[in-house]
C-alpha positions as CSV (number, residue, x, y, z in Angstrom):
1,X,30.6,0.7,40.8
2,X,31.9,1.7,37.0
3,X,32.9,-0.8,34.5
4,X,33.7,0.1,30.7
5,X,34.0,-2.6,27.9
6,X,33.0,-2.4,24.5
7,X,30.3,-4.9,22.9
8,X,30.3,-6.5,19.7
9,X,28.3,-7.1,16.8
10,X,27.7,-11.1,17.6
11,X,26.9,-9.8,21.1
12,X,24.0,-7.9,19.9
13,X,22.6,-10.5,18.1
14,X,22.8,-12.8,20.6
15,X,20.9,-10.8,23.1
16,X,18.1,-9.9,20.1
17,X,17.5,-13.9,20.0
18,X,17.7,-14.2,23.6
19,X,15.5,-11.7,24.1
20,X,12.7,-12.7,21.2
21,X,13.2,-16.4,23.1
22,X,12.5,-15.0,27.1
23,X,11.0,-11.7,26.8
24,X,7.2,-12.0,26.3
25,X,7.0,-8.0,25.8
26,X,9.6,-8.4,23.0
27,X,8.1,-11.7,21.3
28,X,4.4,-10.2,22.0
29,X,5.3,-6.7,19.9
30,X,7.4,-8.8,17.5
31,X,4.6,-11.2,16.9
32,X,1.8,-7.8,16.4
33,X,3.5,-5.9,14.2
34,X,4.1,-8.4,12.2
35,X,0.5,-9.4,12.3
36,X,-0.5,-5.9,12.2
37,X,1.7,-5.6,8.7
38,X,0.3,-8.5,7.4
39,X,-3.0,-7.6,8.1
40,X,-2.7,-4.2,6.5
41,X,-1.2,-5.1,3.4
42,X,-3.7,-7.7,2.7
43,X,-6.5,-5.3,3.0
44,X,-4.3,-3.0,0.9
45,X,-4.2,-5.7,-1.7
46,X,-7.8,-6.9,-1.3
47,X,-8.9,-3.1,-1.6
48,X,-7.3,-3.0,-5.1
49,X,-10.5,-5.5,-6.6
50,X,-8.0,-6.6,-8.9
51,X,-5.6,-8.5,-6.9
52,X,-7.0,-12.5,-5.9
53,X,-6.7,-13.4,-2.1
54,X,-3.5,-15.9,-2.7
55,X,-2.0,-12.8,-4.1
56,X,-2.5,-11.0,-1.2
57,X,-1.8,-13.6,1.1
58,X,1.5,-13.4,-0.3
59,X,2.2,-10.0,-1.0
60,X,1.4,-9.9,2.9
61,X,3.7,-12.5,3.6
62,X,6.4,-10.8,1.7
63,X,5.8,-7.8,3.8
64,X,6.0,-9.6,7.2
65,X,9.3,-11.4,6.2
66,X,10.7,-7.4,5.2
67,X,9.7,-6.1,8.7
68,X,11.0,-9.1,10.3
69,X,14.8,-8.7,8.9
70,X,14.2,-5.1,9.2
71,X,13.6,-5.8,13.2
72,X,16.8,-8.0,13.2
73,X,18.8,-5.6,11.5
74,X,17.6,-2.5,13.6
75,X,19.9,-3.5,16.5
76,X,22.8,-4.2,14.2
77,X,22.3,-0.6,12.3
78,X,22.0,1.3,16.2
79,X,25.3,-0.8,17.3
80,X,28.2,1.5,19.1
81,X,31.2,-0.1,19.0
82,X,33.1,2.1,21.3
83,X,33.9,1.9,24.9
84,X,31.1,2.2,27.1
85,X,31.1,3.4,30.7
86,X,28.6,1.8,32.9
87,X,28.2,3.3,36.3
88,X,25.7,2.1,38.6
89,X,24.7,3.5,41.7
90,X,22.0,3.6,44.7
91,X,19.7,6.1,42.3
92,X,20.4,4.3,38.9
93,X,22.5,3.5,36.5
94,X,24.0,6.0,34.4
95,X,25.5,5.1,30.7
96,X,28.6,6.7,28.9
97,X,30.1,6.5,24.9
98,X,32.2,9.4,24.1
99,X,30.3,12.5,24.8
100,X,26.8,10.7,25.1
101,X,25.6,9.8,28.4
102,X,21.9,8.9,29.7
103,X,20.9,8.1,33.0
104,X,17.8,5.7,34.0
105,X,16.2,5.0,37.3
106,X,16.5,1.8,38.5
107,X,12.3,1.5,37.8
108,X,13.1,1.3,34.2
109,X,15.3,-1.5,34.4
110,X,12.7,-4.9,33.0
111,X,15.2,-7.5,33.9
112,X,18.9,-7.9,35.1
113,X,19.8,-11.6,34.0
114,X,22.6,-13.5,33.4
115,X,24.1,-16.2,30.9
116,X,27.6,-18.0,31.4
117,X,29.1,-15.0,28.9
118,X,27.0,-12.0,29.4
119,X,25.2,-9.6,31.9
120,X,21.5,-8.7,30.5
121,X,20.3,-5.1,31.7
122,X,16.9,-5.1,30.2
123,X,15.1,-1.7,30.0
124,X,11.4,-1.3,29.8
125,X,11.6,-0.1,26.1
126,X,12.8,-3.8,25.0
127,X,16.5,-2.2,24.9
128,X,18.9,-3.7,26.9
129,X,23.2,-3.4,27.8
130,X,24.6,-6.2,27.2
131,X,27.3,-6.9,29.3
132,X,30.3,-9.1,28.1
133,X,32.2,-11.3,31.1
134,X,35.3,-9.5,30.3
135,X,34.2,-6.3,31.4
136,X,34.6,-7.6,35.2
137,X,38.4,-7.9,36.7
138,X,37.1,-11.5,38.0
139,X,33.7,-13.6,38.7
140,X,33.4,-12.2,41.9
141,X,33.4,-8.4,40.7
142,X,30.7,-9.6,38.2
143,X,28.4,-11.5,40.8
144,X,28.8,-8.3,43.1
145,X,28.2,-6.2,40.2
146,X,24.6,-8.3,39.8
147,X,23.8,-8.6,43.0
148,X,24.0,-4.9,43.6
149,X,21.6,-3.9,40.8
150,X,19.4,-6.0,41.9
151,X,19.6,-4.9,45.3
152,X,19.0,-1.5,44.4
153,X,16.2,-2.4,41.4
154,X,14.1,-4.2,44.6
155,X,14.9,-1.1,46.6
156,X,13.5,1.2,44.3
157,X,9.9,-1.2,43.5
158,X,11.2,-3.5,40.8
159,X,11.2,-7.5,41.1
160,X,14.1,-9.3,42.3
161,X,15.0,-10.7,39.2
């Protein structure tokens, strides 16, 4: 089954939220790096001998707040507003914008969920394809369309979702 739709900007942001909200891989890396940032840049600070701890509190602070608009403005900077191709079949699912095209076995799909606008494709790396409604001639193409991934994500080991 092929389907091609473009996304939008709002769409990816709305998946990045609902992703940080239900994806404990995504809120658990989030939540450590910024920890891990924080932590650095304090020691950075408290290293110096000449900067006070409520200095570096806040200098870490400051840091951790950077790396958190820098990961909600990642998605936004790696959007591709063209048409994309999404073809999905017994082996996998196989992606298409202009000349680019990947392939991934159905193993490295995390999640296949759905909200009353969207399809969620969820790859193990925290990426994900989000799929607008529009992209389907009609609910039923769109339930088939999810019931067939998952189908063929239980086939090939994954969970049901």
């Amino acid at each position: 089954m092929t389907i091609a739709y473009s996304s939008t900007r709002r769409e990816i942001a709305t998946w990045y939220w609902y992703s940080l909200r239900r994806n404990r891989k995504h809120l658990r890396a989030w939540i450590l790096s910024l920890l891990a940032v924080s932590l650095l840049v304090f020691i950075s600070e408290r290293q110096s001998g000449t900067t006070s701890v409520l200095t570096a509190i806040s200098v870490s602070l400051v840091a951790a707040v950077g790396l958190a608009v820098f990961f909600m403005l990642y998605p936004q900077l790696r959007f591709k507003p063209q048409e994309r191709t999404l073809t999905i079949a017994p082996d996998g699912l196989s992606t298409t914008i202009n000349t680019h095209s990947k392939s991934y076995r159905w193993t490295e799909l995390a999640s296949i969920t759905e909200d009353h606008d969207h399809v969620y494709i969820g790859l193990t790396s925290v990426n994900a394809f989000v799929v607008p409604s529009r992209a389907f001639s009609s609910a039923e193409r769109r339930q088939e369309f999810v019931r067939q991934c998952r189908v063929w994500r239980q086939a090939a080991g994954g969970p049901g979702t």
